[in-house]
C-alpha positions as CSV (number, residue, x, y, z in Angstrom):
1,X,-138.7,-166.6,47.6
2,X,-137.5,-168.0,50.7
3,X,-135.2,-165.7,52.6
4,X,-132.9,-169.0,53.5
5,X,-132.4,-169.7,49.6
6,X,-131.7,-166.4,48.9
7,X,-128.8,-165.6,51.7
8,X,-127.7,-169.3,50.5
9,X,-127.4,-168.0,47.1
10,X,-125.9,-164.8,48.0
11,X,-122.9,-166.5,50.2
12,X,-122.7,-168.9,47.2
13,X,-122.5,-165.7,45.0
14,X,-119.8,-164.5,47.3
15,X,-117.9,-167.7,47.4
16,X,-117.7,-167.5,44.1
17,X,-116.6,-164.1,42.9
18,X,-113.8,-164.8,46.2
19,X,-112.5,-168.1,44.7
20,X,-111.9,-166.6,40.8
21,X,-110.8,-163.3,42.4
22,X,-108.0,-165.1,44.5
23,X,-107.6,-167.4,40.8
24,X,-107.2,-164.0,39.1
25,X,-104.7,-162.4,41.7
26,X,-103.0,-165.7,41.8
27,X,-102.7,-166.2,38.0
28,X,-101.5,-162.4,37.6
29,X,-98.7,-162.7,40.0
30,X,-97.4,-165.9,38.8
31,X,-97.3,-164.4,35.1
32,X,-95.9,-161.3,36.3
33,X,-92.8,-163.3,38.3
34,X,-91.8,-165.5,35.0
35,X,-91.5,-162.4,33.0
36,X,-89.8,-161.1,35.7
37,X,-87.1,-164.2,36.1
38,X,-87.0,-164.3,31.9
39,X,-86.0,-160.6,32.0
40,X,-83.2,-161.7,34.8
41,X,-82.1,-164.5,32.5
42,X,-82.2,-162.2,29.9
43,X,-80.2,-159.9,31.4
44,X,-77.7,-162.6,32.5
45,X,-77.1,-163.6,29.4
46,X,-76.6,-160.6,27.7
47,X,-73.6,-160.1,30.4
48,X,-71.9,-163.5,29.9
49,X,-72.5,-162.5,25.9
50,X,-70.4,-158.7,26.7
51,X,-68.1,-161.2,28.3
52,X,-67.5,-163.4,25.8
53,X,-67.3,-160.5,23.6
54,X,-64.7,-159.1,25.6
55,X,-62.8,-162.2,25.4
56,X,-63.2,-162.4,21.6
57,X,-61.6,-159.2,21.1
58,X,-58.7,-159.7,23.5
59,X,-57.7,-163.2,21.9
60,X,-56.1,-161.2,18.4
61,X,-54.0,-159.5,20.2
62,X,-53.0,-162.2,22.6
63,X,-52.2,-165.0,19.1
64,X,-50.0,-162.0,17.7
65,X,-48.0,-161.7,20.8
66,X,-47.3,-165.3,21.2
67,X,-47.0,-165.6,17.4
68,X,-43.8,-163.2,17.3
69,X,-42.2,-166.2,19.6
70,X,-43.4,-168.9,18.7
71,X,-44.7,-168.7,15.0
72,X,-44.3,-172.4,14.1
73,X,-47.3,-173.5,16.2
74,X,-49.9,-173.0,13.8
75,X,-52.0,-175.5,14.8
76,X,-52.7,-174.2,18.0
77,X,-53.5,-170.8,17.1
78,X,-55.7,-172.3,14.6
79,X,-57.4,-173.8,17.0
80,X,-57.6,-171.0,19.1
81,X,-58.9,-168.8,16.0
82,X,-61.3,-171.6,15.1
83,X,-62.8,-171.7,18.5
84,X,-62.8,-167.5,18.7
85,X,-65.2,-167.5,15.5
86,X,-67.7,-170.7,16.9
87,X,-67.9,-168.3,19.8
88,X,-68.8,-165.6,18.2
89,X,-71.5,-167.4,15.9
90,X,-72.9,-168.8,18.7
91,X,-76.6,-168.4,18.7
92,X,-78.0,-169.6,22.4
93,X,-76.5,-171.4,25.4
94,X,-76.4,-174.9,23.8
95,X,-73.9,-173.5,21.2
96,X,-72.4,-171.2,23.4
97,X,-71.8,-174.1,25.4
98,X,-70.0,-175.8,23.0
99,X,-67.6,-173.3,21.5
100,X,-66.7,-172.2,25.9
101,X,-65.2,-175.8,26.2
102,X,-63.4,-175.7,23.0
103,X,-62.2,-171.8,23.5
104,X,-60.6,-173.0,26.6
105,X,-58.8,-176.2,25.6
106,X,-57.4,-173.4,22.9
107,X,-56.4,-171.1,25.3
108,X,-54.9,-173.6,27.8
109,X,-52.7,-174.5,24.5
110,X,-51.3,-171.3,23.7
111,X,-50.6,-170.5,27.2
112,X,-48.7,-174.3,27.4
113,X,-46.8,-172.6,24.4
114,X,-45.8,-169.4,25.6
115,X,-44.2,-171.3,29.2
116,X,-41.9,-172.4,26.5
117,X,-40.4,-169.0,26.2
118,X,-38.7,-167.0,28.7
119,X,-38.8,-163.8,26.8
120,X,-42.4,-163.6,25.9
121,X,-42.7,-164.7,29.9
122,X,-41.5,-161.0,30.7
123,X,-42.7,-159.2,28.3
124,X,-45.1,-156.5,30.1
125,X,-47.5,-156.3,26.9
126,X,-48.2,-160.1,27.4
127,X,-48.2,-159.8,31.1
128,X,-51.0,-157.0,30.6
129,X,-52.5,-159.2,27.7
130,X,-52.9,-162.3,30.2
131,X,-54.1,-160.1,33.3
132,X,-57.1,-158.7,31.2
133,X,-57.6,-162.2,30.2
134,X,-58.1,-163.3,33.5
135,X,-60.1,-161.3,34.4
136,X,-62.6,-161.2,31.4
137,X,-62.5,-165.1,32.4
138,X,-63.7,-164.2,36.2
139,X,-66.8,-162.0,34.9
140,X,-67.6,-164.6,32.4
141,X,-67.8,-167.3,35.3
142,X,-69.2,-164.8,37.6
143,X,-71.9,-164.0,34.9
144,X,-72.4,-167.7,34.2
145,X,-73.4,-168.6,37.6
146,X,-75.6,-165.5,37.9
147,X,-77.2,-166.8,34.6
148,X,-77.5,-170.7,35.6
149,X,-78.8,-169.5,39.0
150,X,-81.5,-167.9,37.0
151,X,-82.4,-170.3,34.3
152,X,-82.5,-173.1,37.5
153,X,-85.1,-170.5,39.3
154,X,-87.1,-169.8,36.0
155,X,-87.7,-173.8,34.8
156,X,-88.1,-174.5,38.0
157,X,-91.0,-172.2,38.4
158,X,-92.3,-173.1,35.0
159,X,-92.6,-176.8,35.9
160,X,-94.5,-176.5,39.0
161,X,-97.9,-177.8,39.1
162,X,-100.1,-175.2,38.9
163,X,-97.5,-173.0,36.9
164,X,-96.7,-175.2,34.1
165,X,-100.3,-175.6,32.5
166,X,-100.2,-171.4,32.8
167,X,-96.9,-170.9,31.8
168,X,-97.1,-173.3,28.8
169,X,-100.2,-171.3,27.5
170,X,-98.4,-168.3,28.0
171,X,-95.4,-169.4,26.1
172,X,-93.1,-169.2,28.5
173,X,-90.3,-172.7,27.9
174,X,-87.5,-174.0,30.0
175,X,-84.1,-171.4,29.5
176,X,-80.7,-173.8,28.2
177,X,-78.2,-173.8,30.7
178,X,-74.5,-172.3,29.9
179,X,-72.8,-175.1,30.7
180,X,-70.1,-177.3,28.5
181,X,-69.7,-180.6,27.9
182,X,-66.5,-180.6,29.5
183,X,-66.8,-179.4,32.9
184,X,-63.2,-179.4,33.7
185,X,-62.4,-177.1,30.9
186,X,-64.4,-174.4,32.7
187,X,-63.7,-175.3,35.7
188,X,-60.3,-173.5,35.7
189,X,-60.0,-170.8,33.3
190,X,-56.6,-170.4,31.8
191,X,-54.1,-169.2,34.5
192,X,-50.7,-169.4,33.6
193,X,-48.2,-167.7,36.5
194,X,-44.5,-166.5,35.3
């Protein structure tokens, strides 16, 4: 054999192994950066979840206060109970969506109630009862942005040409938002000053 075709086919040979080695490297860190950003989203959504949680357990408490003033608004704190339980039930962002917008039209309601009464307006346990509440509210918009912030990164990086023939085989899918069809109702969580 000619020494010329042979070093031709050895730099071919080389060429070669280069081009699927840089395939292989680039392949392993794009896999390894979705599952990273799906653990992230993961992890973001477990927080707004503790959140909403959080909420969900300080809502009780915050009906029986108001009710001892102002027990002939059932309707609102049906509602309010209603939108506690789709909360609760909800299954992934789309439905968690939902039930946020709803949860805070409730809320607004029964703090529109209580203005209404001077004496539940001073009373320290409510006080304390709306303070936690706004707070929980401030995580779970904290938490949501952290989460959005996330999902945006993720799909992004799952739509991306080369990515999104790889990350489709790989079962990796475009993370739901936590957002609400009602924008303003999140916008402002329920802040009522005395």
């Amino acid at each position: 054999m000619d020494t010329g075709l042979i070093t031709t086919l050895i730099v071919v040979g080389v060429v070669v192994v280069v081009i699927l080695v840089v395939i292989g490297i680039y392949l392993w860190v794009t896999y390894h950066s979705l599952v990273a950003l799906k653990g992230r989203v993961d992890q973001a959504w477990g927080e707004i979840a503790l959140q909403l949680e959080r909420r969900a357990e300080l809502i009780p408490t915050i009906l029986d206060t108001v009710q001892g003033y102002a027990s002939h608004e059932k309707g609102v704190f049906e509602a309010v109970t209603k939108a506690r339980t789709e909360t609760l039930s909800a299954g992934d962002a789309a439905q968690a969506s939902s039930a946020e917008g709803h949860m805070q039209k409730a809320l607004k309601s029964v703090f529109t109630v209580a203005e209404g009464y001077p004496q539940l307006q001073s009373s320290q346990a409510f006080l304390e009862l709306q303070s936690e509440l706004v707070a929980t509210e401030d995580k779970i918009q904290s938490a949501r942005r952290s989460y959005n912030g996330g999902v945006r990164e993720l799909n992004t990086k799952i739509r991306v040409f080369p990515n999104s023939a790889f990350a489709k085989n790989r079962g990796f899918t475009p993370a739901q938002f936590f957002e609400t069809n009602e924008p303003a109702a999140i916008a402002e969580p329920p802040r009522v000053q005395f």
